[in-house]
N, CA, C and O atoms as a GROMACS GRO file, in nm:
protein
  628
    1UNK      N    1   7.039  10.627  14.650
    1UNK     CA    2   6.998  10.490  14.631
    1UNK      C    3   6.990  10.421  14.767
    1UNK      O    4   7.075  10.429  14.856
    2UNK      N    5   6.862  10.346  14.769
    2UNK     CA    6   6.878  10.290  14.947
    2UNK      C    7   6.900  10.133  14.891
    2UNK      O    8   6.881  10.096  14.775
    3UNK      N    9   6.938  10.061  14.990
    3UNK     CA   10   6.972   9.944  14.955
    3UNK      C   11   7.150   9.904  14.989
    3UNK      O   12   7.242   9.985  14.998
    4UNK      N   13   7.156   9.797  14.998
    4UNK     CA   14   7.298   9.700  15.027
    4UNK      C   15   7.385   9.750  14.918
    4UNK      O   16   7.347   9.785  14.807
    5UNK      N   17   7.525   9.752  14.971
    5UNK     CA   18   7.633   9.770  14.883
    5UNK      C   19   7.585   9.726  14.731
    5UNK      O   20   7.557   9.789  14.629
    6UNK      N   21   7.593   9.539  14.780
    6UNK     CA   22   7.554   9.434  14.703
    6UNK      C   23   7.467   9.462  14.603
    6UNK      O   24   7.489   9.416  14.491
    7UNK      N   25   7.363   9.536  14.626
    7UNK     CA   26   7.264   9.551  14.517
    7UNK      C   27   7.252   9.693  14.428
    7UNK      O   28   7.209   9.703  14.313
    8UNK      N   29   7.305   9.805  14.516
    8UNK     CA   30   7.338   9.884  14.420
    8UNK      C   31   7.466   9.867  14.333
    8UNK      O   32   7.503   9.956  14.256
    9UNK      N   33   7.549   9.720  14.352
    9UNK     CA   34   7.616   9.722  14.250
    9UNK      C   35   7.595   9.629  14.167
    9UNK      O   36   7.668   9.581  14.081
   10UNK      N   37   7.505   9.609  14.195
   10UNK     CA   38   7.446   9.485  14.051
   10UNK      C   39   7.341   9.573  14.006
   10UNK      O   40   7.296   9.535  13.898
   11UNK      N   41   7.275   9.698  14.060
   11UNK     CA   42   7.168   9.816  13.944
   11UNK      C   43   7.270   9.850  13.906
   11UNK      O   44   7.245   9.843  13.786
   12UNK      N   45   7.403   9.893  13.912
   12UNK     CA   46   7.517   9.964  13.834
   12UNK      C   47   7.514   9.850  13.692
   12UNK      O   48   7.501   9.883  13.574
   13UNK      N   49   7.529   9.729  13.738
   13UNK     CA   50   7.597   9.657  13.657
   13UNK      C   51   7.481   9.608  13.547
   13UNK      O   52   7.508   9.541  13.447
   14UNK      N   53   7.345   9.652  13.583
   14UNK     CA   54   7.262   9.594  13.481
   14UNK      C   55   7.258   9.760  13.402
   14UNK      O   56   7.263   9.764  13.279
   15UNK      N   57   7.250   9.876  13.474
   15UNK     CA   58   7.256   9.990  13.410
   15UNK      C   59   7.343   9.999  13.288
   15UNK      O   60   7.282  10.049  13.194
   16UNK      N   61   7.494   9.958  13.255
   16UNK     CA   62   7.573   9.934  13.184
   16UNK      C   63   7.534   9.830  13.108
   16UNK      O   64   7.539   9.850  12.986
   17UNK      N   65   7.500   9.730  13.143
   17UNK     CA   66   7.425   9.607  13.023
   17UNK      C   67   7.272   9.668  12.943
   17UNK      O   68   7.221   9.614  12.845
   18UNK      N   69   7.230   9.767  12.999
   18UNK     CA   70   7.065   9.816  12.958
   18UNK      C   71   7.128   9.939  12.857
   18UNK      O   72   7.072   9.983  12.756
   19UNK      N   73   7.265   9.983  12.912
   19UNK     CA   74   7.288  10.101  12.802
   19UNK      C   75   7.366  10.053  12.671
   19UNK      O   76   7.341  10.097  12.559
   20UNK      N   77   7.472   9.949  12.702
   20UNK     CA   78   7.519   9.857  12.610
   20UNK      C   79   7.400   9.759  12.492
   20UNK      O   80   7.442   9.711  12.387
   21UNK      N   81   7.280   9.746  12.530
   21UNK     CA   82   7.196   9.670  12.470
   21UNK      C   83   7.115   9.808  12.391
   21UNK      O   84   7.138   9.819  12.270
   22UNK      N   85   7.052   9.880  12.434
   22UNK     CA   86   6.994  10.022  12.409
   22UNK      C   87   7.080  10.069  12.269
   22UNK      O   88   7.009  10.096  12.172
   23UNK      N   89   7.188  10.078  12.257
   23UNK     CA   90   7.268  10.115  12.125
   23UNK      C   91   7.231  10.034  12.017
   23UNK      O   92   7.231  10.078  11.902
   24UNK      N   93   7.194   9.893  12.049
   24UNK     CA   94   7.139   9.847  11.963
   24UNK      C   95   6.972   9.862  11.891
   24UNK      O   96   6.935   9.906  11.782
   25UNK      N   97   6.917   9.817  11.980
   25UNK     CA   98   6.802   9.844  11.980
   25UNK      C   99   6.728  10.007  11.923
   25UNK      O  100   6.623  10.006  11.859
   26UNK      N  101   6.796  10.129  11.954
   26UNK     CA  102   6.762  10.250  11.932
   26UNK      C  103   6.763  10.267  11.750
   26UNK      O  104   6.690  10.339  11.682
   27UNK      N  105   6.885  10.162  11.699
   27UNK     CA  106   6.911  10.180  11.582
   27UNK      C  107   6.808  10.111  11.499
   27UNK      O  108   6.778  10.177  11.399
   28UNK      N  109   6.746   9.998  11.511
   28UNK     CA  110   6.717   9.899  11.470
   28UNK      C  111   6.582   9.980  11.386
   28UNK      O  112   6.589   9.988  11.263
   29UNK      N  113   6.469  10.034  11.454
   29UNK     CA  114   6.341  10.076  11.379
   29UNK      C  115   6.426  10.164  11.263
   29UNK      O  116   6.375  10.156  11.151
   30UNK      N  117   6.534  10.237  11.272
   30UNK     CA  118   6.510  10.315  11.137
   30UNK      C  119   6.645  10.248  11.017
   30UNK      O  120   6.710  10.318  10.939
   31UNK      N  121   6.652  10.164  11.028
   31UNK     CA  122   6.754  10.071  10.920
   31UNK      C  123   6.654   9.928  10.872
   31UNK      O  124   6.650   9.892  10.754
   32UNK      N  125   6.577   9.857  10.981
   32UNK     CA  126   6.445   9.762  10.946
   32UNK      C  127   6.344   9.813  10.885
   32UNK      O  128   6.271   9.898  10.936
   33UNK      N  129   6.325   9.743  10.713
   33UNK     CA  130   6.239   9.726  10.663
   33UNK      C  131   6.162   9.596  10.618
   33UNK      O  132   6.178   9.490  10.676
   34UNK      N  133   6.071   9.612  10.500
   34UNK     CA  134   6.028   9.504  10.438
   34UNK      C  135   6.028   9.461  10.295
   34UNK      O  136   5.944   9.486  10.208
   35UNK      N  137   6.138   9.392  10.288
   35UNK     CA  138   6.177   9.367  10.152
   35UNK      C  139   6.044   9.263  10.054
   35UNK      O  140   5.974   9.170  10.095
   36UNK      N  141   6.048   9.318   9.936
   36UNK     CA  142   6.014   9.168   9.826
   36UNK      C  143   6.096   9.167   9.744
   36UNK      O  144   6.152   9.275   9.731
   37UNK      N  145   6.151   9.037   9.635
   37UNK     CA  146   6.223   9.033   9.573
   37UNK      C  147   6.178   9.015   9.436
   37UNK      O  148   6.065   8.968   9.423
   38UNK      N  149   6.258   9.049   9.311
   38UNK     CA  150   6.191   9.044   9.166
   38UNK      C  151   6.283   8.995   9.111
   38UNK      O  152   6.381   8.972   9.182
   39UNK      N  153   6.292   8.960   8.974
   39UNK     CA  154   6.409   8.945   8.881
   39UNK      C  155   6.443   9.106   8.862
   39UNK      O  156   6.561   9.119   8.831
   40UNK      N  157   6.377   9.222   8.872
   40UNK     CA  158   6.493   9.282   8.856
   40UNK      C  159   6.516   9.370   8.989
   40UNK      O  160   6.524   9.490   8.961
   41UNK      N  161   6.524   9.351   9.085
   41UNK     CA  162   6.542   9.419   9.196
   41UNK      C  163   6.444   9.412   9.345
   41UNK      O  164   6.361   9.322   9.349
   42UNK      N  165   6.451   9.477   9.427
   42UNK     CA  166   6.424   9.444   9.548
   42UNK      C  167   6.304   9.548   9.540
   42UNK      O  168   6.297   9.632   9.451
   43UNK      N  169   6.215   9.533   9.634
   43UNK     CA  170   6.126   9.663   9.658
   43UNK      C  171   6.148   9.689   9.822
   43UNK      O  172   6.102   9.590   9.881
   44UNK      N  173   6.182   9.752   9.883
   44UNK     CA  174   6.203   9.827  10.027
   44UNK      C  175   6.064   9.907  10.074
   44UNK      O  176   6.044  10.025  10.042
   45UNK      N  177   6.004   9.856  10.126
   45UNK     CA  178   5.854   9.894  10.204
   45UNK      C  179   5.894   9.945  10.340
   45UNK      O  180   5.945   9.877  10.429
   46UNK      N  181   5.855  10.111  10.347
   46UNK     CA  182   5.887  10.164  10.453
   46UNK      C  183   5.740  10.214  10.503
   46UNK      O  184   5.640  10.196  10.434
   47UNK      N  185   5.740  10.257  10.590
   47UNK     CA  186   5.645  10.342  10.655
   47UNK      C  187   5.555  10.415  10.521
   47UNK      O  188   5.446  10.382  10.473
   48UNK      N  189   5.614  10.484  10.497
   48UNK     CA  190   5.494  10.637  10.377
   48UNK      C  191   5.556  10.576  10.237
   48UNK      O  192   5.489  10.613  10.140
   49UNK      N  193   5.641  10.513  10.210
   49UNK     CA  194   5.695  10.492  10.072
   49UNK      C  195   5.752  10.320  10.051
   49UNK      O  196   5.764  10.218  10.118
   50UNK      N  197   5.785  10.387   9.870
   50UNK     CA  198   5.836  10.182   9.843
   50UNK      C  199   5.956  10.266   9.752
   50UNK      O  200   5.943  10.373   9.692
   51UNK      N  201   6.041  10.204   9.760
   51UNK     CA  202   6.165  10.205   9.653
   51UNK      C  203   6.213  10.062   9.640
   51UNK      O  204   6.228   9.962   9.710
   52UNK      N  205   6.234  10.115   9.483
   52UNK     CA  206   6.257   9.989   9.417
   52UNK      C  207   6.445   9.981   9.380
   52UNK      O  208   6.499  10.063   9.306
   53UNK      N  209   6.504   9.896   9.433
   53UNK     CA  210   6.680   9.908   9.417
   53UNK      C  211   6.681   9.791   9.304
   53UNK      O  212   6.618   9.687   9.317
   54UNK      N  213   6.741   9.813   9.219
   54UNK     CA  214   6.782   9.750   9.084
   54UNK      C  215   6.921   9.728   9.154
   54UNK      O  216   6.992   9.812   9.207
   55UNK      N  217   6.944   9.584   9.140
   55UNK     CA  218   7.068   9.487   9.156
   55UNK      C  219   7.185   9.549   9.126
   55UNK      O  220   7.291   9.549   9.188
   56UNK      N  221   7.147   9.615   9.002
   56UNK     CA  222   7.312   9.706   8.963
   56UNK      C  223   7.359   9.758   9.074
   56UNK      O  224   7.478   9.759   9.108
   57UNK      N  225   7.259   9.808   9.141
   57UNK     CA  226   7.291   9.939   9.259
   57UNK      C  227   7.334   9.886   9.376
   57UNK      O  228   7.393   9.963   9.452
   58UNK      N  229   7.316   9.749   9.416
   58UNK     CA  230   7.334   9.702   9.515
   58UNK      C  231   7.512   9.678   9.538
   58UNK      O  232   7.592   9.665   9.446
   59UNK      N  233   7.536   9.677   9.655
   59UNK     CA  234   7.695   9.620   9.694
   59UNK      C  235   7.692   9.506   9.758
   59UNK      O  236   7.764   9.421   9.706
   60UNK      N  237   7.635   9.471   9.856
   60UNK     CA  238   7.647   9.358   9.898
   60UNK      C  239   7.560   9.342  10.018
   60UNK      O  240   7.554   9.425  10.108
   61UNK      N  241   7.501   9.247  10.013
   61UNK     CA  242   7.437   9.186  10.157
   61UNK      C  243   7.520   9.046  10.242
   61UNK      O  244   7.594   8.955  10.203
   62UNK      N  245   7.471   9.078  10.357
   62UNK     CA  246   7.563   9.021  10.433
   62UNK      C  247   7.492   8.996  10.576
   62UNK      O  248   7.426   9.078  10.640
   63UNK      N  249   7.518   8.881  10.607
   63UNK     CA  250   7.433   8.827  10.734
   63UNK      C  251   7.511   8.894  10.881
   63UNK      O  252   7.429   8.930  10.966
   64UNK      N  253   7.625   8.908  10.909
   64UNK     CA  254   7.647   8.937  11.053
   64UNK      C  255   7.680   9.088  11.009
   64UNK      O  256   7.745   9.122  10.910
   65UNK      N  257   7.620   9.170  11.102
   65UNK     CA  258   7.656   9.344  11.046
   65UNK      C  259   7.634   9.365  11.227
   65UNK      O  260   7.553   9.297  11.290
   66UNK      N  261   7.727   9.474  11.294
   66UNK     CA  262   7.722   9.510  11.420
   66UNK      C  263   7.545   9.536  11.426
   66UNK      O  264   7.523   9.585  11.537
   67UNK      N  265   7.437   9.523  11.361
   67UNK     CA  266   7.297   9.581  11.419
   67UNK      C  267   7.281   9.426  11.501
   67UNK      O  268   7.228   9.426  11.612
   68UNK      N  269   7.322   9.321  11.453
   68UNK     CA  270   7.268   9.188  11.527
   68UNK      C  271   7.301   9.073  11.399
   68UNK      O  272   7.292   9.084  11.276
   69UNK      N  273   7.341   8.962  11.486
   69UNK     CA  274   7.333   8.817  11.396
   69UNK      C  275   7.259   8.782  11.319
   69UNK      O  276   7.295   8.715  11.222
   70UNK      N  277   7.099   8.830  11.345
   70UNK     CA  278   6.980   8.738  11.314
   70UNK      C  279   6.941   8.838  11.188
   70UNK      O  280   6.872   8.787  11.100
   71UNK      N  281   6.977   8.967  11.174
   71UNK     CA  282   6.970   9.047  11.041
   71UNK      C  283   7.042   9.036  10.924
   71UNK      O  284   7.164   9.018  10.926
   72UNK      N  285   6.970   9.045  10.808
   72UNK     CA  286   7.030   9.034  10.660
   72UNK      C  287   7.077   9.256  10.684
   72UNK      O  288   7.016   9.354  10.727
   73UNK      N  289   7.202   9.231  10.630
   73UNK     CA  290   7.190   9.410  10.608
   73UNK      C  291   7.269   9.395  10.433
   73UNK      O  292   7.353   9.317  10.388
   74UNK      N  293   7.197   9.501  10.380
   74UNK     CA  294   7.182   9.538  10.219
   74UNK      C  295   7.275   9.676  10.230
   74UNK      O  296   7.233   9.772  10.295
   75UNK      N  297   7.377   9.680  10.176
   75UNK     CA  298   7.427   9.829  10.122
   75UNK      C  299   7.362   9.872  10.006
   75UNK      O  300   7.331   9.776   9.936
   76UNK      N  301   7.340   9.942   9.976
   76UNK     CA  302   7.298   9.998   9.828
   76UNK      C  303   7.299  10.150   9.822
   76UNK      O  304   7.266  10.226   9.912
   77UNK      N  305   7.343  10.182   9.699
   77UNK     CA  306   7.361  10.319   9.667
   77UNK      C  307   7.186  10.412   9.573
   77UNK      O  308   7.119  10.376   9.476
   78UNK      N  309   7.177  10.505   9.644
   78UNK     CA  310   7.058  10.558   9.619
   78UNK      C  311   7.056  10.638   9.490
   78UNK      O  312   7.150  10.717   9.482
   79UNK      N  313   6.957  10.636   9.368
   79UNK     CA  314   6.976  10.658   9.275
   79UNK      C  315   6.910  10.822   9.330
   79UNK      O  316   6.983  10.920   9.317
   80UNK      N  317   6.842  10.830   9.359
   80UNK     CA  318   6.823  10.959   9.403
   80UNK      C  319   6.904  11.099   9.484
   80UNK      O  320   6.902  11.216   9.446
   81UNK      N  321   6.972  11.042   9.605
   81UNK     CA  322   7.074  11.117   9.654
   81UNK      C  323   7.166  11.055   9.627
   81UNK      O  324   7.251  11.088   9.710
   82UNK      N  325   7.215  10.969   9.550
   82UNK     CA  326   7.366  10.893   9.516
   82UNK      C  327   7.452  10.887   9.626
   82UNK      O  328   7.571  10.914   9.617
   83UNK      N  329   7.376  10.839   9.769
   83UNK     CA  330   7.436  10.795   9.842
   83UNK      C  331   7.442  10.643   9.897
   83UNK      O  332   7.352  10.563   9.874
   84UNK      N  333   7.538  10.617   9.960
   84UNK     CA  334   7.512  10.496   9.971
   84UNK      C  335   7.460  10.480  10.087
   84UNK      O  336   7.491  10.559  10.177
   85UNK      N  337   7.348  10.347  10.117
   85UNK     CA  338   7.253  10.303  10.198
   85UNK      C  339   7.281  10.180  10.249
   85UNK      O  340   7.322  10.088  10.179
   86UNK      N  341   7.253  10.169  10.415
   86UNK     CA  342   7.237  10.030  10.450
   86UNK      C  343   7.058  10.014  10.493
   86UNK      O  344   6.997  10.115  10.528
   87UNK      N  345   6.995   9.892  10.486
   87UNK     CA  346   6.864   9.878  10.529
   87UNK      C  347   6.917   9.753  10.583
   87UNK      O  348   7.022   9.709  10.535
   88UNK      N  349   6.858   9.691  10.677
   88UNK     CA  350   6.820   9.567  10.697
   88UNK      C  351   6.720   9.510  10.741
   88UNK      O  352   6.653   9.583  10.813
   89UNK      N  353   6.671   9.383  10.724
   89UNK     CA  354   6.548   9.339  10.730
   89UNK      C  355   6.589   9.152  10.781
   89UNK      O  356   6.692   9.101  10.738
   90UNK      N  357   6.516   9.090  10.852
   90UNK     CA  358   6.501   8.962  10.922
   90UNK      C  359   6.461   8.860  10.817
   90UNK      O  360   6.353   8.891  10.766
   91UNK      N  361   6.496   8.785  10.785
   91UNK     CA  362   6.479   8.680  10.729
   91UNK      C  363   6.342   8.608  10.786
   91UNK      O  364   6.275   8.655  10.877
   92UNK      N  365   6.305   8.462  10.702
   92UNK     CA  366   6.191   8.417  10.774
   92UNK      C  367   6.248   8.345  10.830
   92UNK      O  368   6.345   8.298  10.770
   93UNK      N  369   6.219   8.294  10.984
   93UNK     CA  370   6.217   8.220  11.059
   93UNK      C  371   6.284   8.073  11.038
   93UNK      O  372   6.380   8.012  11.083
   94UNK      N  373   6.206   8.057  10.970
   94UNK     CA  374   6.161   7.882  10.874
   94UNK      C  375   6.310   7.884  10.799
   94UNK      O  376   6.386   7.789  10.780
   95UNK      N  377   6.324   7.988  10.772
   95UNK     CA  378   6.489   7.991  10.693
   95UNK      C  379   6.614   8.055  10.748
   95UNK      O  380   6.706   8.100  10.680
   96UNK      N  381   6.609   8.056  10.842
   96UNK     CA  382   6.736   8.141  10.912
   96UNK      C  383   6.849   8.024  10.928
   96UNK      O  384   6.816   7.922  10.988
   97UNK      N  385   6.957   8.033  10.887
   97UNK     CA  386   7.054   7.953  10.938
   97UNK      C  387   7.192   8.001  11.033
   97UNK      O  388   7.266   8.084  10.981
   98UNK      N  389   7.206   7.982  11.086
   98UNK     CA  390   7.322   8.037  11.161
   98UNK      C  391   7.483   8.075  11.097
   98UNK      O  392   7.574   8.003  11.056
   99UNK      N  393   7.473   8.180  11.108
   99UNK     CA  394   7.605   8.214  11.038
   99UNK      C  395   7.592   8.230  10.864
   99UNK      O  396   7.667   8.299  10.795
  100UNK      N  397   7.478   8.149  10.816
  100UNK     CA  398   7.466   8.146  10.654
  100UNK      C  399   7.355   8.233  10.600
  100UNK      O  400   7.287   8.299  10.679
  101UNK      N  401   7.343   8.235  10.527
  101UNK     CA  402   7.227   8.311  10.481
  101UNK      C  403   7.148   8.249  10.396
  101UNK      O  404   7.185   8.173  10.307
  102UNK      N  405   6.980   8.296  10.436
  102UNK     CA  406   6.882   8.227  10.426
  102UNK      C  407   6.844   8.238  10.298
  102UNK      O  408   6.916   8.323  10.245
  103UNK      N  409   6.745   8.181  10.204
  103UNK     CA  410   6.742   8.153  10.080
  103UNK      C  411   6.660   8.316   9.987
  103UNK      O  412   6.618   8.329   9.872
  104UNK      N  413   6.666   8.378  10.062
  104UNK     CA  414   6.617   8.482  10.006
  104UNK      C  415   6.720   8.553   9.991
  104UNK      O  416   6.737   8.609   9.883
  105UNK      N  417   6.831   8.568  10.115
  105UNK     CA  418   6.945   8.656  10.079
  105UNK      C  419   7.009   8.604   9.976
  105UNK      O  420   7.046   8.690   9.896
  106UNK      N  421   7.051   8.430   9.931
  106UNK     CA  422   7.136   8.379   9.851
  106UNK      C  423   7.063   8.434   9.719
  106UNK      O  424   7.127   8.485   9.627
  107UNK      N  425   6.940   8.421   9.718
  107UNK     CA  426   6.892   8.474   9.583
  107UNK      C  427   6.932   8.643   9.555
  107UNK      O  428   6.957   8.685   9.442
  108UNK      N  429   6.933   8.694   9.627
  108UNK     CA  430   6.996   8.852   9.585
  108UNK      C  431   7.142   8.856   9.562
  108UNK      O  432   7.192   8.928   9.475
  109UNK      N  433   7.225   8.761   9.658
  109UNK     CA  434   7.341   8.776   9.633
  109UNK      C  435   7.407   8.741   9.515
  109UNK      O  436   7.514   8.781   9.468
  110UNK      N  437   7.272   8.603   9.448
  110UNK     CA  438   7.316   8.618   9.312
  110UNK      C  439   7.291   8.651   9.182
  110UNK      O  440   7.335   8.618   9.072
  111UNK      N  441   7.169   8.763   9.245
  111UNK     CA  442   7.144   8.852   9.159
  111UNK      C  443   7.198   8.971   9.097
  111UNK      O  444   7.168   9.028   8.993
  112UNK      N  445   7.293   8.996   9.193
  112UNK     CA  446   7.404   9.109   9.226
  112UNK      C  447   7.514   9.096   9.185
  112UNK      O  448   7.598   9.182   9.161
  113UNK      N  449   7.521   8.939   9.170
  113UNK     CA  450   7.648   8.873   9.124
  113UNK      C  451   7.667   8.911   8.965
  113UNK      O  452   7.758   8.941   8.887
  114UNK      N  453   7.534   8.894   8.964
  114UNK     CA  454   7.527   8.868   8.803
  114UNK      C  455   7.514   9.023   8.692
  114UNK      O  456   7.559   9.054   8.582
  115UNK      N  457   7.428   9.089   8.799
  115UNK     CA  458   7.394   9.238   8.714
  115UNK      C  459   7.471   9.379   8.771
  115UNK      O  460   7.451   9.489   8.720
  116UNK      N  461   7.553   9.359   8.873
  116UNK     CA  462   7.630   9.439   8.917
  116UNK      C  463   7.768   9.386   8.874
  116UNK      O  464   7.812   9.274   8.902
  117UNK      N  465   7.844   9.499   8.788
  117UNK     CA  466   7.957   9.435   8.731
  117UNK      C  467   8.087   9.496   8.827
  117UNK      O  468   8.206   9.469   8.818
  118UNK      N  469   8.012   9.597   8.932
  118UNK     CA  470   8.138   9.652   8.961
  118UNK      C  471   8.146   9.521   9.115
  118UNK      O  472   8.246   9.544   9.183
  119UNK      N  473   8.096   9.448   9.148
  119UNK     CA  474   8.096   9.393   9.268
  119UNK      C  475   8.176   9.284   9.280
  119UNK      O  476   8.181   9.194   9.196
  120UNK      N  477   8.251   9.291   9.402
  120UNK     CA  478   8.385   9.221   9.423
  120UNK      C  479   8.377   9.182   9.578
  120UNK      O  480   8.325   9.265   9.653
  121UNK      N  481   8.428   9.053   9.638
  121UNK     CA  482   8.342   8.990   9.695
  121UNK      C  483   8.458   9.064   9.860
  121UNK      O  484   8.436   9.052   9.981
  122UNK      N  485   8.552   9.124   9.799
  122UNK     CA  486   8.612   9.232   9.867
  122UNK      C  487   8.576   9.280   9.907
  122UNK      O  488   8.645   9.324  10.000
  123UNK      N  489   8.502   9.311   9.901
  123UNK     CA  490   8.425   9.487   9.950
  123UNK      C  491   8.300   9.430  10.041
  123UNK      O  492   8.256   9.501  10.132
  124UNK      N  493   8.231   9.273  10.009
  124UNK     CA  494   8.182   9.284  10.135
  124UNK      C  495   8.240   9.233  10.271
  124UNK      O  496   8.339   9.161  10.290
  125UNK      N  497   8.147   9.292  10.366
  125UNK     CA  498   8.199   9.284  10.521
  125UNK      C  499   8.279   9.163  10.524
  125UNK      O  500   8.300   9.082  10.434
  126UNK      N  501   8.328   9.167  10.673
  126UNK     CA  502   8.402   8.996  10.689
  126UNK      C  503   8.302   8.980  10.777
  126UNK      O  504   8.262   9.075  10.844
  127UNK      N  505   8.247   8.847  10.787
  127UNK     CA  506   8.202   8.772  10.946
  127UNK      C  507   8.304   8.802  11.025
  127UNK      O  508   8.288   8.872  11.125
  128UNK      N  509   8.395   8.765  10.998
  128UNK     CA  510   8.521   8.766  11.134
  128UNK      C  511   8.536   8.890  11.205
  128UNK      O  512   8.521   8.918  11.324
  129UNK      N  513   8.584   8.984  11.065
  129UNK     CA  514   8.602   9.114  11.131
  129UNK      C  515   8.475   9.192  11.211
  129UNK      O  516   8.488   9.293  11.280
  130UNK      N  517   8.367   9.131  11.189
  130UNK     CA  518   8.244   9.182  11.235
  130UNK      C  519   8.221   9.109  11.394
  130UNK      O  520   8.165   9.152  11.495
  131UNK      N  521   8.269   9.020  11.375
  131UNK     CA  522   8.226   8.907  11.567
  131UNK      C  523   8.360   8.989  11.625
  131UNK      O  524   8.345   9.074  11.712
  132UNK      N  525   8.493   8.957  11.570
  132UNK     CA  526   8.574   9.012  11.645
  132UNK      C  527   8.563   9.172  11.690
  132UNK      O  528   8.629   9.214  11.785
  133UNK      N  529   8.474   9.258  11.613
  133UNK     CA  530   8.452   9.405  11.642
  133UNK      C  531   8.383   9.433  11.747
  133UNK      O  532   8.383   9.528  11.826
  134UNK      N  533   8.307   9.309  11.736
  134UNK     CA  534   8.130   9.329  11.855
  134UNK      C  535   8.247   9.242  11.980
  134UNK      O  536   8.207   9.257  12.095
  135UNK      N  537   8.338   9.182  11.971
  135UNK     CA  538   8.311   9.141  12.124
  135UNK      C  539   8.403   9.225  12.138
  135UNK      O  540   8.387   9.288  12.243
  136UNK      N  541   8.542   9.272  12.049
  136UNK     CA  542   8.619   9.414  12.127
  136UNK      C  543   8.523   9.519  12.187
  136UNK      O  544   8.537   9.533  12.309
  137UNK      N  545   8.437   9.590  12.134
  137UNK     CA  546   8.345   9.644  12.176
  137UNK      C  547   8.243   9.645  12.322
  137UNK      O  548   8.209   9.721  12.413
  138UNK      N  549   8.225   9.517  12.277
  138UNK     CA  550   8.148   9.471  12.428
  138UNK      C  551   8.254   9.441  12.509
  138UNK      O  552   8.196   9.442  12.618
  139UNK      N  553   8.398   9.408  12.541
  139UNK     CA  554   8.445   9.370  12.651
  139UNK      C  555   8.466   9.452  12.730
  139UNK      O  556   8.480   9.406  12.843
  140UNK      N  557   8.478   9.602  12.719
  140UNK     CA  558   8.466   9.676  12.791
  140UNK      C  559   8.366   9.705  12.893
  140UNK      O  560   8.389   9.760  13.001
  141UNK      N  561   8.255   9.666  12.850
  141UNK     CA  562   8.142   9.670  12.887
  141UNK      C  563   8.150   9.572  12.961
  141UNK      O  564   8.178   9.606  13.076
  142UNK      N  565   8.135   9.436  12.942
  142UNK     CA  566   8.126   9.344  13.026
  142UNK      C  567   8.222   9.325  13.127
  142UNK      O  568   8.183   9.234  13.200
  143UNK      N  569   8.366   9.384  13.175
  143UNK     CA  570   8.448   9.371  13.220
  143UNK      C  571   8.359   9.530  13.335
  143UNK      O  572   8.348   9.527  13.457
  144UNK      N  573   8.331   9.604  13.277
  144UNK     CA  574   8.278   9.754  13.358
  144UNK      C  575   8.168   9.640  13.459
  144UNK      O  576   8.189   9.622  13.579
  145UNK      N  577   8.066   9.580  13.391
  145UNK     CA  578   7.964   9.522  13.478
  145UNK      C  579   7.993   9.502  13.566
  145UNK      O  580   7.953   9.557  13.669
  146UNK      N  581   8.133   9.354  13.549
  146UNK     CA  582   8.136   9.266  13.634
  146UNK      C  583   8.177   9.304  13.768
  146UNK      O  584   8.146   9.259  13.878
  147UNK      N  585   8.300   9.457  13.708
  147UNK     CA  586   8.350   9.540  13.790
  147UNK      C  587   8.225   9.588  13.899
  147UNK      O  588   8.255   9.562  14.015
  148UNK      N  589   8.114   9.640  13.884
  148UNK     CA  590   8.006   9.701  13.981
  148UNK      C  591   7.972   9.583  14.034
  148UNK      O  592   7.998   9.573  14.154
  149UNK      N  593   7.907   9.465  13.967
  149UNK     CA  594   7.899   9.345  14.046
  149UNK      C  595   8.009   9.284  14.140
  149UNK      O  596   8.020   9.162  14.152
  150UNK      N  597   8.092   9.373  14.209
  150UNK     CA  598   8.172   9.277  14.271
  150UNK      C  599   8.258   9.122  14.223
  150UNK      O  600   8.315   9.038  14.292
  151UNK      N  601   8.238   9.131  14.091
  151UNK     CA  602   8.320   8.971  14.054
  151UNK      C  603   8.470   9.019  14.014
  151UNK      O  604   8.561   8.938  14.021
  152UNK      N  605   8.495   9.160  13.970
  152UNK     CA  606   8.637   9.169  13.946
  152UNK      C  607   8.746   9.240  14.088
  152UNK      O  608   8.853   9.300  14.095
  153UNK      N  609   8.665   9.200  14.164
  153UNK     CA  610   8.720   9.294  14.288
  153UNK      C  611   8.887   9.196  14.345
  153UNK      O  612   8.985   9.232  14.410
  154UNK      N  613   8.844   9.047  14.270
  154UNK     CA  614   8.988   8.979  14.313
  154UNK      C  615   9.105   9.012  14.248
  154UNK      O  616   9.213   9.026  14.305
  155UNK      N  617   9.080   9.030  14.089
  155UNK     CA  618   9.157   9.103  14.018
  155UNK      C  619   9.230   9.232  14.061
  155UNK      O  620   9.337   9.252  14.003
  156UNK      N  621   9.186   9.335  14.160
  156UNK     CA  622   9.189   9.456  14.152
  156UNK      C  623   9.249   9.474  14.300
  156UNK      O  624   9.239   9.585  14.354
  157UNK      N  625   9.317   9.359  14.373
  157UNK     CA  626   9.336   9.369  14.546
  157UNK      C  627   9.504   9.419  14.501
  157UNK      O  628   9.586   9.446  14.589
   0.00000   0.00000   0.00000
């Protein structure tokens, strides 16, 4: 690497923020789809196919999931491989609220409420436990950066 101390340690320190962001991003095309909603279930529009998840099947949707804030993510169990599934998909714009969920998710959630008898509000995620996971997660990371950037070097005399 040619260049100043200084700057090969701030390419260190964006290298670690580009690989920390990258985990996200890598995941995102194959869990994002395109939902519509029915009275009796969701339709999931993928690439080559559509499946249709009947409410029974669903567990819970939930606005903060480690893929990102701004995603609705859907568990649901697959009637086909009887496994269970996460998808998620973006809300519209026009309806996104911070931290709440937008009027399309409230409509599934109480669709689920109603025709899924095994669902218990237990079992879905926490917000909390989900922010508190992502910044344990990231502080390592951001503490590694700051470290190549020269800002934790006072810490470390």
């Amino acid at each position: 690497m040619n260049g100043s101390p200084e700057s090969q340690s701030f390419a260190k320190g964006m290298i670690v923020i580009a690989i920390w962001i990258s985990y996200f991003l890598v995941q995102m095309p194959f869990r994002l789809k395109s939902i519509e909603t029915s009275d009796k279930g969701i339709l999931i529009k993928d690439f080559k196919k559509q499946t249709i998840v009947e409410y029974r099947d669903i567990h819970w949707i939930t606005k903060f999931d480690i893929t990102g804030p701004w995603f609705m993510t859907i568990m649901y169990r697959d009637k086909v491989s009887g496994l269970d599934k996460k998808i998620s998909f973006i809300p519209s714009q026009s309806d996104q609220r911070f931290f709440s969920n937008d009027s399309m998710s409230d409509f599934i959630k109480d669709k689920i409420k109603t025709h899924n008898l095994d669902y218990s509000k237990e079992t879905q995620p926490s917000l909390i436990r989900n922010l508190l996971l992502l910044s344990l997660l990231g502080l390592p990371v951001l503490l590694l950066t700051l470290y190549f950037m020269g800002d934790l070097t006072m810490f470390f005399k």
